[in-house]
Backbone as CSV, one residue per row, in Angstrom:
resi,resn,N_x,N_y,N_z,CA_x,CA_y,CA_z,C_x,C_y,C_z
1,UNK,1.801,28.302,11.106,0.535,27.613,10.897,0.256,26.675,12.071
2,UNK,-1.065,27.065,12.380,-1.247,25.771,13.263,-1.555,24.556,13.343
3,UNK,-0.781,23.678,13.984,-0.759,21.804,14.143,-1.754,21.002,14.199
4,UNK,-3.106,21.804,13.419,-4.179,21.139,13.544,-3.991,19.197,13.710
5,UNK,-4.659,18.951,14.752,-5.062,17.149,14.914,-5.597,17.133,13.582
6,UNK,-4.725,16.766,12.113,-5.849,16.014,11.257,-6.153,15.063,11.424
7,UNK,-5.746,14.176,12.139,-5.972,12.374,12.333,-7.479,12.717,13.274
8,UNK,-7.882,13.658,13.631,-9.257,13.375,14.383,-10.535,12.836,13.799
9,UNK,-10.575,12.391,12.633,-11.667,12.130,11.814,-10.980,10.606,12.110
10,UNK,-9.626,10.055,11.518,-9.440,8.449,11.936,-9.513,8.233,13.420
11,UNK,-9.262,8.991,14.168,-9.429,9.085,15.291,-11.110,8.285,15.924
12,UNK,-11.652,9.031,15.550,-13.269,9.114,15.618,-13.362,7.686,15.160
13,UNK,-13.112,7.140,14.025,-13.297,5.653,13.483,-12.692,4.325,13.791
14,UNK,-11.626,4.897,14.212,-10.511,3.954,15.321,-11.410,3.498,16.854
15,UNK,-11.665,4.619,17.572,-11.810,4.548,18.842,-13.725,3.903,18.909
16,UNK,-14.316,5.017,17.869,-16.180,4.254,18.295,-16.579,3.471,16.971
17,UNK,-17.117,2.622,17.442,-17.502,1.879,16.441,-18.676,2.367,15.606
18,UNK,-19.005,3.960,15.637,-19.580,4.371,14.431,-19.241,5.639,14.212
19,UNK,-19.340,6.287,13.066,-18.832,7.780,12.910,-19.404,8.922,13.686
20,UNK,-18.962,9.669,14.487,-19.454,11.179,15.263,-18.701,11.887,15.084
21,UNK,-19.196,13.351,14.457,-18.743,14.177,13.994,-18.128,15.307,14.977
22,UNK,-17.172,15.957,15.167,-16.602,17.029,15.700,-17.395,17.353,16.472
23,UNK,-17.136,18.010,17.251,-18.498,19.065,17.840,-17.479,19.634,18.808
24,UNK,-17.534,21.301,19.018,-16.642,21.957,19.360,-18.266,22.661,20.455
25,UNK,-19.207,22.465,20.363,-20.156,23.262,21.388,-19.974,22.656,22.507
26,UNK,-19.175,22.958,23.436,-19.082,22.613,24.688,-19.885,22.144,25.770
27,UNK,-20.682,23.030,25.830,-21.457,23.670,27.016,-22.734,24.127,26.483
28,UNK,-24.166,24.118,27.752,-25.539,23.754,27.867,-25.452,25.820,27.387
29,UNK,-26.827,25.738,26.522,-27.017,27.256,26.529,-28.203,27.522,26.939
30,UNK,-28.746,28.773,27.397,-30.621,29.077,27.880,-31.833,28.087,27.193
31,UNK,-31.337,27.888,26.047,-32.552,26.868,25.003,-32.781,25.771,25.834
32,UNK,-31.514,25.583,26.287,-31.489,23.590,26.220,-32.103,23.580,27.647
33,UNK,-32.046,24.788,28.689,-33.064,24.462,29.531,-34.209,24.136,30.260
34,UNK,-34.931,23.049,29.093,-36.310,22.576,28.953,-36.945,21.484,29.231
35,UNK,-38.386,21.261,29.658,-38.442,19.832,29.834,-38.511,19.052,28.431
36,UNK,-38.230,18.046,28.570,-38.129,17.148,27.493,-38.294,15.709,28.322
37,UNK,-39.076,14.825,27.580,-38.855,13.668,28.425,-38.611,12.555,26.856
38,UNK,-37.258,12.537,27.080,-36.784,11.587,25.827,-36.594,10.232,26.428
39,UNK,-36.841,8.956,25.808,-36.443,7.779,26.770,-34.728,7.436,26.238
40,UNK,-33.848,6.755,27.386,-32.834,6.734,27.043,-32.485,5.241,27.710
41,UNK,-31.720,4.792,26.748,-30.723,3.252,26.963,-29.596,3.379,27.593
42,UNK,-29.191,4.238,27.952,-28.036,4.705,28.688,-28.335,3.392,30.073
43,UNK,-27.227,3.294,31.008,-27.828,2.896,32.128,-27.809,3.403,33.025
44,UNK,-28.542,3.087,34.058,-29.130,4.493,35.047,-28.411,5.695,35.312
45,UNK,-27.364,5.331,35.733,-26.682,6.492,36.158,-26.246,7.507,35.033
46,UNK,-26.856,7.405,33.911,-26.145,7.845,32.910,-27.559,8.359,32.191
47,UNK,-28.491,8.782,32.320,-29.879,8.878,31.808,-30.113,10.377,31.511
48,UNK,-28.760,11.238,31.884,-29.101,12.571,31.333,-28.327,12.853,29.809
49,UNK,-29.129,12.833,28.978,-28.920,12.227,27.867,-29.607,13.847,27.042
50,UNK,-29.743,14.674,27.428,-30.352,15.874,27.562,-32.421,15.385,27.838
51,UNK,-32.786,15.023,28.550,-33.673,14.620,29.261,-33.794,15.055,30.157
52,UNK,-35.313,15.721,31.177,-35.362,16.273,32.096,-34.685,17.264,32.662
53,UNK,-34.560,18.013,31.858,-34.248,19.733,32.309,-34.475,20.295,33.075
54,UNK,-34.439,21.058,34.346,-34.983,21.662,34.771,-35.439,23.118,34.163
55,UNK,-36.395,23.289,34.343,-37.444,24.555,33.437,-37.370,25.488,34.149
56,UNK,-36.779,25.801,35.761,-36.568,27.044,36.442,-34.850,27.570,36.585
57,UNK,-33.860,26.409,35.362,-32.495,26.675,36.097,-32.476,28.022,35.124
58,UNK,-33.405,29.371,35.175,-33.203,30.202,33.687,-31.675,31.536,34.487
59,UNK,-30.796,31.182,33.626,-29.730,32.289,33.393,-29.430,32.748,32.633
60,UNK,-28.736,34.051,32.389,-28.522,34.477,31.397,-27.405,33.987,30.044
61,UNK,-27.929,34.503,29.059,-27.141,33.597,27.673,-26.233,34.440,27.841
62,UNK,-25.564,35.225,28.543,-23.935,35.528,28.637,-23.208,34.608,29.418
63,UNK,-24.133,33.478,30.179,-23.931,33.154,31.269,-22.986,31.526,30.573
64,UNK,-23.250,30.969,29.518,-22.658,30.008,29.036,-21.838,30.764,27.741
65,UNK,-20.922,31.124,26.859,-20.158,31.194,25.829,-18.650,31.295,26.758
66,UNK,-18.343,30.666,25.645,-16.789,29.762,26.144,-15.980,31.306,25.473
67,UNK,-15.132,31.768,26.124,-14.830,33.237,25.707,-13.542,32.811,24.711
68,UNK,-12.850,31.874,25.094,-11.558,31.905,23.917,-12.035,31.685,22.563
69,UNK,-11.854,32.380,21.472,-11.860,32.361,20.408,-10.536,32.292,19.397
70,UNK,-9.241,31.915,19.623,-8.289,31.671,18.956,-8.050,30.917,18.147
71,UNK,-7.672,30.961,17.179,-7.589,30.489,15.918,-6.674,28.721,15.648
72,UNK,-5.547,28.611,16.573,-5.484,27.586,17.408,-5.035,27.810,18.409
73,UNK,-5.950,26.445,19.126,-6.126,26.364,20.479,-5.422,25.199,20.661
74,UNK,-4.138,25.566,21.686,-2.936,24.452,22.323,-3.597,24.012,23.764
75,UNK,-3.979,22.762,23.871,-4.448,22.590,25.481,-3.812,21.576,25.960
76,UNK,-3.788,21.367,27.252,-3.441,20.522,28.230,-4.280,19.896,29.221
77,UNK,-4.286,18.282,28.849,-5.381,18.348,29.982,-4.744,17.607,31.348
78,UNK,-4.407,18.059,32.370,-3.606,17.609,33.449,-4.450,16.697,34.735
79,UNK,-3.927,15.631,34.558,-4.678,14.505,35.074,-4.011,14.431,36.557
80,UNK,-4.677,13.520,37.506,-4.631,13.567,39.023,-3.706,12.404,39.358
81,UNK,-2.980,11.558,38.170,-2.040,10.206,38.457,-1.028,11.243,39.052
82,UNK,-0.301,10.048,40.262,0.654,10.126,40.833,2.124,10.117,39.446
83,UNK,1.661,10.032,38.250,3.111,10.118,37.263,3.458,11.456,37.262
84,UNK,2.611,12.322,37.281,2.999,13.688,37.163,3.990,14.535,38.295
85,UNK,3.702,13.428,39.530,4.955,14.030,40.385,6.413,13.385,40.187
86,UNK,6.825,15.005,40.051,8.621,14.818,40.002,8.779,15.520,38.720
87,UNK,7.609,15.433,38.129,8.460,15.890,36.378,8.289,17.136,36.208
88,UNK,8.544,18.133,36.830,8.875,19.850,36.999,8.020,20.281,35.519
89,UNK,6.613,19.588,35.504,6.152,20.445,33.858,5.585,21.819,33.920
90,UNK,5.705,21.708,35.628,4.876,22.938,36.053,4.751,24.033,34.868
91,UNK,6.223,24.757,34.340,5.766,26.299,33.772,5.808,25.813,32.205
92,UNK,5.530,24.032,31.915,5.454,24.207,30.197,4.151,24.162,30.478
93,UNK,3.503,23.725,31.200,1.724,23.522,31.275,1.547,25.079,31.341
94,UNK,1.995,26.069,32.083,1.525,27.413,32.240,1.171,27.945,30.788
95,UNK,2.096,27.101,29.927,2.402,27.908,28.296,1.020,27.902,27.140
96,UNK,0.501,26.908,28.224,-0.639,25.975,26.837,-1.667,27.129,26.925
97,UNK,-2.381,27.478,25.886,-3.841,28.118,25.668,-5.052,28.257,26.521
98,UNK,-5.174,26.555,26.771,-6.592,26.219,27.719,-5.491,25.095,28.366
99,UNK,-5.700,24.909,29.813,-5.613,23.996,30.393,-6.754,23.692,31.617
100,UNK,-6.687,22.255,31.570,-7.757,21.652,31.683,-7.707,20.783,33.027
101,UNK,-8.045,21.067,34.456,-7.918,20.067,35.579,-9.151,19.665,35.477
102,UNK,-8.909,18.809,36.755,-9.909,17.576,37.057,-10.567,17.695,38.446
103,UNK,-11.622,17.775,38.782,-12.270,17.540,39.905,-12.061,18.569,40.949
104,UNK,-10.999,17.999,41.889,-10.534,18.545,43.411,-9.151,18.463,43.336
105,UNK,-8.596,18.278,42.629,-7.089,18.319,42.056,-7.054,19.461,42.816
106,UNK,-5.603,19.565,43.505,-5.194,21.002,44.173,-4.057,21.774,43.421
107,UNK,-3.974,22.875,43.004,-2.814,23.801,42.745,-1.437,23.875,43.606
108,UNK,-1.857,24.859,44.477,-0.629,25.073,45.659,-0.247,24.358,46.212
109,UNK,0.828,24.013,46.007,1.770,23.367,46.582,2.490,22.429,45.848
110,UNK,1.730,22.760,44.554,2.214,21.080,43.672,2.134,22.746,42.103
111,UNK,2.674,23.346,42.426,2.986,24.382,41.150,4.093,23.754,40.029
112,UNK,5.304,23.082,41.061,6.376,22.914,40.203,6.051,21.626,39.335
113,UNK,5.617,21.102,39.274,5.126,19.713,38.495,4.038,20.012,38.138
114,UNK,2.799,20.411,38.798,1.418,20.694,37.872,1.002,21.737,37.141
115,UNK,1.711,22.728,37.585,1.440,24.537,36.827,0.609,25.271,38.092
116,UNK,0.319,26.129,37.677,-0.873,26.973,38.300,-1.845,27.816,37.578
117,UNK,-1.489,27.687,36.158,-2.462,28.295,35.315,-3.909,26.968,35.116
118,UNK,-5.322,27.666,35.331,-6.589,26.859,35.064,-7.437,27.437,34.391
119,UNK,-7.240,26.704,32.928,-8.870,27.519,32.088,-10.324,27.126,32.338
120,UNK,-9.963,26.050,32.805,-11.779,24.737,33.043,-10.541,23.963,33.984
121,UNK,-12.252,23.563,34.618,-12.093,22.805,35.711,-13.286,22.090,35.652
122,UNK,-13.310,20.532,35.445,-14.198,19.361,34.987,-14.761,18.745,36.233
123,UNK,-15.649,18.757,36.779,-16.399,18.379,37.758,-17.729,17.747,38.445
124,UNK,-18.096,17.257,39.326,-19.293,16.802,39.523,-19.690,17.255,40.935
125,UNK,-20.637,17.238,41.506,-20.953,17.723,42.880,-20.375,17.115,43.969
126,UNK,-20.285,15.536,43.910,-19.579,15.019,44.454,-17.940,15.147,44.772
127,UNK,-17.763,15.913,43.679,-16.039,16.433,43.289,-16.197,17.859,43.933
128,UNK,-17.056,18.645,44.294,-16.763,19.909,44.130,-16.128,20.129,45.561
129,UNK,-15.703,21.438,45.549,-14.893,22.195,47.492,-15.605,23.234,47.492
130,UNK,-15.796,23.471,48.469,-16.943,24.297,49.217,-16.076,25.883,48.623
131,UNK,-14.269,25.647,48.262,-13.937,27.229,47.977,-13.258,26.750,47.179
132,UNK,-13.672,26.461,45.492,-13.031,26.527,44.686,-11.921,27.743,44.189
133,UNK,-12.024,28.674,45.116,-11.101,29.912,44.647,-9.737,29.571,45.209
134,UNK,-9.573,28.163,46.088,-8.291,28.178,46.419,-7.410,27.468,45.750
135,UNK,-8.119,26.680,44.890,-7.403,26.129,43.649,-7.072,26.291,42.126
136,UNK,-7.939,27.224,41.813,-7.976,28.024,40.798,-7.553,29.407,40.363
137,UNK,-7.758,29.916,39.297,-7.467,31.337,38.513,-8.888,32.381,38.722
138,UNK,-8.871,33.279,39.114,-9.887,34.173,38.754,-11.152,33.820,37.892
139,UNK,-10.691,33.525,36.705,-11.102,33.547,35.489,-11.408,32.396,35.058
140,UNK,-10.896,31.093,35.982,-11.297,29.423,35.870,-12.544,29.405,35.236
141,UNK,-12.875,28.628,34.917,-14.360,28.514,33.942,-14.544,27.032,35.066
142,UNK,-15.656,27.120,35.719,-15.589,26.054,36.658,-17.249,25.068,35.695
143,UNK,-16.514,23.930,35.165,-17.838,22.897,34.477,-18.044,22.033,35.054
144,UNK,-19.423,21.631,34.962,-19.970,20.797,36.061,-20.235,19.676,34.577
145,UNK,-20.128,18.139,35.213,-20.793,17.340,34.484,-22.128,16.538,35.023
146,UNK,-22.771,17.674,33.974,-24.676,16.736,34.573,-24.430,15.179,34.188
147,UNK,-24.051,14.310,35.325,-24.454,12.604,35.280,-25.815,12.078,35.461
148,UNK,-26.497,13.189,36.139,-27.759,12.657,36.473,-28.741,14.013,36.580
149,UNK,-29.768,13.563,37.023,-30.449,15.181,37.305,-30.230,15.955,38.240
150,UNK,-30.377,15.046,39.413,-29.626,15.780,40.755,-28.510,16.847,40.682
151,UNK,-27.152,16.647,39.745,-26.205,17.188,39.523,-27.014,18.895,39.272
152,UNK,-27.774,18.888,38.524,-28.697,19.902,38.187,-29.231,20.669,38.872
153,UNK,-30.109,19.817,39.938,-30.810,20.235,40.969,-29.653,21.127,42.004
154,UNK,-28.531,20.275,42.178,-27.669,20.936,43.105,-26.921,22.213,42.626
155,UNK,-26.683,21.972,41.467,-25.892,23.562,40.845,-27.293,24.557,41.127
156,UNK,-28.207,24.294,40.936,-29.443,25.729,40.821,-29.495,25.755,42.444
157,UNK,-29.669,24.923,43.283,-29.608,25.279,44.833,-28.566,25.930,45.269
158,UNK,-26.773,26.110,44.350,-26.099,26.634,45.266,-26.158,27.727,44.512
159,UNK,-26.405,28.112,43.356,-26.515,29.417,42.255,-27.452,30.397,43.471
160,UNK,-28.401,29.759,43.478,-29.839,30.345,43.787,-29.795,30.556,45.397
161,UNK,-29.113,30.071,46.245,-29.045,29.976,47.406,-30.606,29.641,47.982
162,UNK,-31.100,27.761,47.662,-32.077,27.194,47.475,-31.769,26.462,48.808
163,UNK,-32.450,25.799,49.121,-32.399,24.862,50.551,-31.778,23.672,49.631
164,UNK,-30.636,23.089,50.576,-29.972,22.199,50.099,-30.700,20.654,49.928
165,UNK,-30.542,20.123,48.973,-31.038,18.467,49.506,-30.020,18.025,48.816
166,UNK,-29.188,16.345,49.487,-28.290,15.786,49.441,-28.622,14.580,48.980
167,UNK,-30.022,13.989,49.287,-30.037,12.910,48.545,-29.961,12.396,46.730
168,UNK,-30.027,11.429,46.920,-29.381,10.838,45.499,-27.795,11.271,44.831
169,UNK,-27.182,11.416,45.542,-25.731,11.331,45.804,-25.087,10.293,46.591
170,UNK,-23.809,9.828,45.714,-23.016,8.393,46.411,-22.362,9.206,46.868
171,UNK,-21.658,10.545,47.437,-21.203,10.869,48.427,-21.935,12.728,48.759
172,UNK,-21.611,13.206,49.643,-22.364,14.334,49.717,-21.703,15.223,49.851
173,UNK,-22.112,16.350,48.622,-21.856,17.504,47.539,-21.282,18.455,49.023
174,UNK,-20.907,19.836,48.339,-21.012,20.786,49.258,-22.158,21.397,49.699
175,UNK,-22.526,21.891,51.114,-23.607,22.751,51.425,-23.427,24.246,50.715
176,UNK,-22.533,25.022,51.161,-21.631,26.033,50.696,-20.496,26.083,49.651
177,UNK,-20.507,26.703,48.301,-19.914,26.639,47.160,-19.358,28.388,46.751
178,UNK,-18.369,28.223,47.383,-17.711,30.068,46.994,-17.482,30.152,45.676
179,UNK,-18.140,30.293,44.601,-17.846,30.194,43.239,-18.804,31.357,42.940
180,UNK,-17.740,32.326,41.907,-18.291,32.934,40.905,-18.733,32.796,39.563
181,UNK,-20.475,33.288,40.099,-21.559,32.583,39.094,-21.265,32.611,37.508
182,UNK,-20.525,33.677,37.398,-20.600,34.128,36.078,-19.367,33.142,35.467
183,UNK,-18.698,32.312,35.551,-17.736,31.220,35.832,-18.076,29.941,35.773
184,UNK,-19.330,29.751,35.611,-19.759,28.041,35.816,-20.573,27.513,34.784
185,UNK,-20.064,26.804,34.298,-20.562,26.234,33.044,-21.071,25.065,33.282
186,UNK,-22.261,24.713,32.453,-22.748,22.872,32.179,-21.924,22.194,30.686
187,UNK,-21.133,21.139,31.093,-21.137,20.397,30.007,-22.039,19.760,29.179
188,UNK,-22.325,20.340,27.850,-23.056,19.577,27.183,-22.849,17.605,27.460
189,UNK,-24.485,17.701,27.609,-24.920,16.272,28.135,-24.131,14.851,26.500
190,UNK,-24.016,15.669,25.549,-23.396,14.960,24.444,-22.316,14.283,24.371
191,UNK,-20.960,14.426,25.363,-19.781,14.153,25.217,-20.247,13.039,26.463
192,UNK,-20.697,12.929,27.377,-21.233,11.805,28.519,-21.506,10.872,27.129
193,UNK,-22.632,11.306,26.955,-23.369,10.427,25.898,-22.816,9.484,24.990
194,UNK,-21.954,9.997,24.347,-21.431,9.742,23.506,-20.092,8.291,24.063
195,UNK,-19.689,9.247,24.523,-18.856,8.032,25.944,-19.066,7.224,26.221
196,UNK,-20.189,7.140,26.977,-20.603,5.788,27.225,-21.345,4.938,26.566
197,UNK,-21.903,5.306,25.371,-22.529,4.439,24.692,-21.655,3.792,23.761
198,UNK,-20.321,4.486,23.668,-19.288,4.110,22.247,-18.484,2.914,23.300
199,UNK,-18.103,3.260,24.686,-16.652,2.475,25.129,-17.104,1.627,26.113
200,UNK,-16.524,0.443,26.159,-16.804,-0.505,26.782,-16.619,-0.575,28.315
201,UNK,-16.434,1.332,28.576,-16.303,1.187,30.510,-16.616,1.997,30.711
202,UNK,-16.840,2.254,32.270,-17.223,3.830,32.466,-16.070,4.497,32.451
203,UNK,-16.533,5.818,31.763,-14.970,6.639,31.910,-14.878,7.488,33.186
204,UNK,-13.520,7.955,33.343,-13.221,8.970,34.382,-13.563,9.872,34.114
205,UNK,-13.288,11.041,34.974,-13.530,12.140,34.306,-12.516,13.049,33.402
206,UNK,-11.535,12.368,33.540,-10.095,12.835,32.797,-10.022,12.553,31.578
207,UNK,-10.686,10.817,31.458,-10.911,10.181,29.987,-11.830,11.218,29.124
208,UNK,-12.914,11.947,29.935,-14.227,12.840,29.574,-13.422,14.146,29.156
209,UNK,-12.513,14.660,29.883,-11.912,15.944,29.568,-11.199,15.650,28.140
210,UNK,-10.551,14.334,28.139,-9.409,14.463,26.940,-10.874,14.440,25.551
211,UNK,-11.549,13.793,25.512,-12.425,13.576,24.916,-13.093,15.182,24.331
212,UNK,-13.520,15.826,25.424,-13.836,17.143,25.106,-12.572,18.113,24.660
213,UNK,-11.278,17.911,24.780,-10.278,18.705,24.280,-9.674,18.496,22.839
214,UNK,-9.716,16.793,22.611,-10.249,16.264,21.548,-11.392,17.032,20.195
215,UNK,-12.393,17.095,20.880,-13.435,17.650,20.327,-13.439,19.107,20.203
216,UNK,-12.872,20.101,20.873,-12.098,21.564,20.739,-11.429,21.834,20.508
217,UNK,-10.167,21.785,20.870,-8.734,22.334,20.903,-8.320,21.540,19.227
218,UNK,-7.058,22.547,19.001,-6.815,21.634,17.936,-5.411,21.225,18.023
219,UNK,-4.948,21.131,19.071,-3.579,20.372,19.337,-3.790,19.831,20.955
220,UNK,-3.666,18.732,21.209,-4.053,18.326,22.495,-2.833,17.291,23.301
221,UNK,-2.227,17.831,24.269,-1.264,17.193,24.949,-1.810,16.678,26.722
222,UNK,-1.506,16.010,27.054,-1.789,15.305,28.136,-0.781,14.910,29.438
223,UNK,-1.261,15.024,30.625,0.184,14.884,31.623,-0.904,13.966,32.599
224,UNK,-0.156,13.614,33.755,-0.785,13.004,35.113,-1.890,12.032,34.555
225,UNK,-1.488,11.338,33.623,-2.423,10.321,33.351,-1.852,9.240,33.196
226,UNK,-2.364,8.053,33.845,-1.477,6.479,33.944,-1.441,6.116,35.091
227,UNK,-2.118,4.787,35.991,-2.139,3.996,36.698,-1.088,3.138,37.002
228,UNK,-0.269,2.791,38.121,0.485,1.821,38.544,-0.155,0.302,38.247
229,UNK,0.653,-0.309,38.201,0.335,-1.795,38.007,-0.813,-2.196,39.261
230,UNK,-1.472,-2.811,38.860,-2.706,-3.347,40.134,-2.020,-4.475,41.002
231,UNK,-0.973,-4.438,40.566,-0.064,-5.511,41.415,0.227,-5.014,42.635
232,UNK,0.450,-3.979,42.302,1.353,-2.879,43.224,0.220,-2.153,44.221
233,UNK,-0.457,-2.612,44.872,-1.557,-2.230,45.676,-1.218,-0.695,46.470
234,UNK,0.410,-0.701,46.768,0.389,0.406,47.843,0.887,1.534,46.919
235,UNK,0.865,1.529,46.158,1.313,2.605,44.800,0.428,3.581,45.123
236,UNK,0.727,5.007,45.606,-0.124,5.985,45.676,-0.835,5.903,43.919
237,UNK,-2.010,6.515,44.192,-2.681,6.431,42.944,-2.738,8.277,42.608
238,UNK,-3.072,9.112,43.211,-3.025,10.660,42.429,-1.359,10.934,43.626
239,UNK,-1.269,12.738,42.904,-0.265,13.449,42.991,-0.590,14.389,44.666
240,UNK,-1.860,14.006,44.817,-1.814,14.783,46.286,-2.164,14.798,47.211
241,UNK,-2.443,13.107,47.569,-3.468,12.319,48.809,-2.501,10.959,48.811
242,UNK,-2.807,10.456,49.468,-2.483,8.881,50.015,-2.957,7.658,49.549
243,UNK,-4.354,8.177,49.297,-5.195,6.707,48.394,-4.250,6.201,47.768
244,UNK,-4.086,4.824,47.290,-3.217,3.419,46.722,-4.105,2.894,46.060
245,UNK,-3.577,2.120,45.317,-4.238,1.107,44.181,-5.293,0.045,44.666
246,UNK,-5.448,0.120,46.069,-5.963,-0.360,46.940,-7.475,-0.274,47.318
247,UNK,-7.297,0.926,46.560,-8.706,1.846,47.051,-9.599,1.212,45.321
248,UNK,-8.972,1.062,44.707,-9.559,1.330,43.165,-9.939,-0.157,42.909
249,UNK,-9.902,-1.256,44.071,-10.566,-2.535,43.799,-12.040,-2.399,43.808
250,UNK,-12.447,-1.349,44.326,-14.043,-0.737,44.505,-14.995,-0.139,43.289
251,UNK,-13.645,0.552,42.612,-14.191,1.092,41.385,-14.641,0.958,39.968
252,UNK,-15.546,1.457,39.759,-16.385,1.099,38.335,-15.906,1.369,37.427
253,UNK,-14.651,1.602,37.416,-13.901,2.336,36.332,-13.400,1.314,35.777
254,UNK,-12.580,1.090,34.702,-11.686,0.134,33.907,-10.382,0.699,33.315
255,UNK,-9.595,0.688,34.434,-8.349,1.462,33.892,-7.807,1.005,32.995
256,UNK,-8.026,-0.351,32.499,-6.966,-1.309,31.686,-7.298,-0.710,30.588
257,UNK,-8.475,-1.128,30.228,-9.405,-0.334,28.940,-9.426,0.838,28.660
258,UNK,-9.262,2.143,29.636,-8.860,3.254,29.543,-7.515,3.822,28.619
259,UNK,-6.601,3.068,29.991,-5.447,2.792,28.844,-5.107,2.434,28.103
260,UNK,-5.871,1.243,26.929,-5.780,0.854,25.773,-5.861,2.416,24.915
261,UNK,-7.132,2.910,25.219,-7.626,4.044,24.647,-6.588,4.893,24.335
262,UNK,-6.309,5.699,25.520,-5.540,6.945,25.514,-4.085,6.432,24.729
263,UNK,-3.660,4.813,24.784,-2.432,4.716,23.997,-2.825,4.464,22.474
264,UNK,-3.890,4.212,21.581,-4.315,3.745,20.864,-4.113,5.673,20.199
265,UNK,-4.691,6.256,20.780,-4.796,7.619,20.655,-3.691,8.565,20.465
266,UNK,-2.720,8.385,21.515,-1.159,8.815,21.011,-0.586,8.101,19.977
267,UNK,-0.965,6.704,19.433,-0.432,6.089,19.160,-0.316,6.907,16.995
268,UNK,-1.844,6.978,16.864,-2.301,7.770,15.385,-2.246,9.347,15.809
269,UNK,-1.611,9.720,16.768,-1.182,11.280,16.838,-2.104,12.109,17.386
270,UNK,-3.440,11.814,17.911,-4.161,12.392,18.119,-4.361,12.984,19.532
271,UNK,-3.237,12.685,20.149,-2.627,13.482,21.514,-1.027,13.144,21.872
272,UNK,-0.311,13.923,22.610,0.475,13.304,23.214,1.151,13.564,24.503
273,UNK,1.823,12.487,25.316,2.101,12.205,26.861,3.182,13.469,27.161
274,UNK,3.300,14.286,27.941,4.252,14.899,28.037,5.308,14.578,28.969
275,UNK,5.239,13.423,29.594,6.224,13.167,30.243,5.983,11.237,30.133
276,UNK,7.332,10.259,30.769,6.851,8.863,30.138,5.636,8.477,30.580
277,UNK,5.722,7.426,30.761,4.154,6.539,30.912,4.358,5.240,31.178
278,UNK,3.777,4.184,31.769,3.472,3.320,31.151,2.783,2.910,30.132
């Protein structure tokens, strides 16, 4: 029998301060590609709230269904902290159902500690590599998270092979995107939503993945997640660059608060660390 998360309903009441129900629909389908002009409290950067659609991104409805259908679903969502190096989880992560990277996270070379199996890959334009095929599986399900509209605008320019525009981006996207179309999914604008209106920071995008694996999968384990002390400035911060704790005095993020979360969360069972933590 499978280990269904029952604690996800206390879960839900623990973590937001009002009740939201399950929701296992992932991802944007042909409908939702419409104008709508809803007003939203979100704050700016956060205003795609399913608002302003674009009305020409039309693809086909084979083009979004999430193909696993298993009865339970074991996932992993493997985060970009520097904790994950050294701890050889490489081939238990291979084992899980769906596993779940982050951004620009790289595969090769980091197999023995991170795996090399990728079901989704959680992303933004700003995150994306011009050849996602060198980090991924064939079969990667590559999701974009609409933060804004632009995010939008730029997936239909590289789908469509549209003239690029770069503005309204805090850093700039790829021109060229080697990705197979039939492979790329929109995250429903709901799990953003929901996020930021419930928690008192902006989340990462890792906090966003566990959240959506949370909301799918029905057993959910977690690796490469956890920050060094902010004391510790020269503490590499991910598993495959140089950046330090140094870099993250800039950022809008709230790791402290993050980590309340995600331990609050292992804490009633509703995930757990696969290797220690702070």
């Amino acid at each position: 029998m499978c280990p269904v998360t029952k604690v996800f309903s206390f879960f839900l009441i623990l973590l937001f301060s009002s009740r939201i129900k399950r929701r296992t629909k992932l991802f944007l389908k042909l409908e939702d590609f419409l104008w709508r002009r809803n007003a939203s409290k979100l704050p700016s950067q956060y205003l795609f709230d399913g608002s302003l659609l674009p009305r020409n991104l039309n693809m086909p409805t084979s083009f979004f269904p999430f193909p696993h259908s298993l009865k339970c679903k074991m996932c992993v969502v493997v985060g970009n902290s520097f904790a994950i190096k050294k701890t050889s989880l490489g081939s238990a992560i291979n084992k899980y159902d769906v596993v779940i990277r982050l951004n620009n996270a790289p595969v090769p070379g980091y197999e023995e500690d991170v795996g090399n199996k990728t079901t989704m890959r959680i992303f933004y334009p700003e995150s994306a590599i011009s050849n996602p095929r060198l980090h991924n599986d064939e079969d990667t399900l590559m999701v974009m998270v609409p933060f804004k509209p632009h995010d939008l605008r730029w997936l239909k320019e590289m789908l469509y092979d549209e003239k690029r525009d770069r503005r309204g981006f805090w850093k700039p996207p790829p021109l060229i995107w080697l990705v197979n179309r039939s492979n790329v999914r929109v995250l429903d604008p709901h799990f953003m939503h929901q996020t930021v209106k419930q928690m008192p920071f902006q989340p990462t995008t890792g906090f966003l993945a566990v959240f959506v694996a949370l909301n799918y999968c029905d057993v959910v384990h977690i690796a490469g997640f956890g920050y060094p002390p902010k004391s510790d400035q020269q503490q590499p911060i991910h598993y495959f660059e140089n950046n330090t704790m140094k870099a993250m005095k800039s950022s809008p993020h709230d790791i402290n608060h993050e980590a309340q979360a995600l331990k609050r969360l292992e804490e009633v069972g509703a995930l757990m660390y696969l290797h220690p933590h702070l």
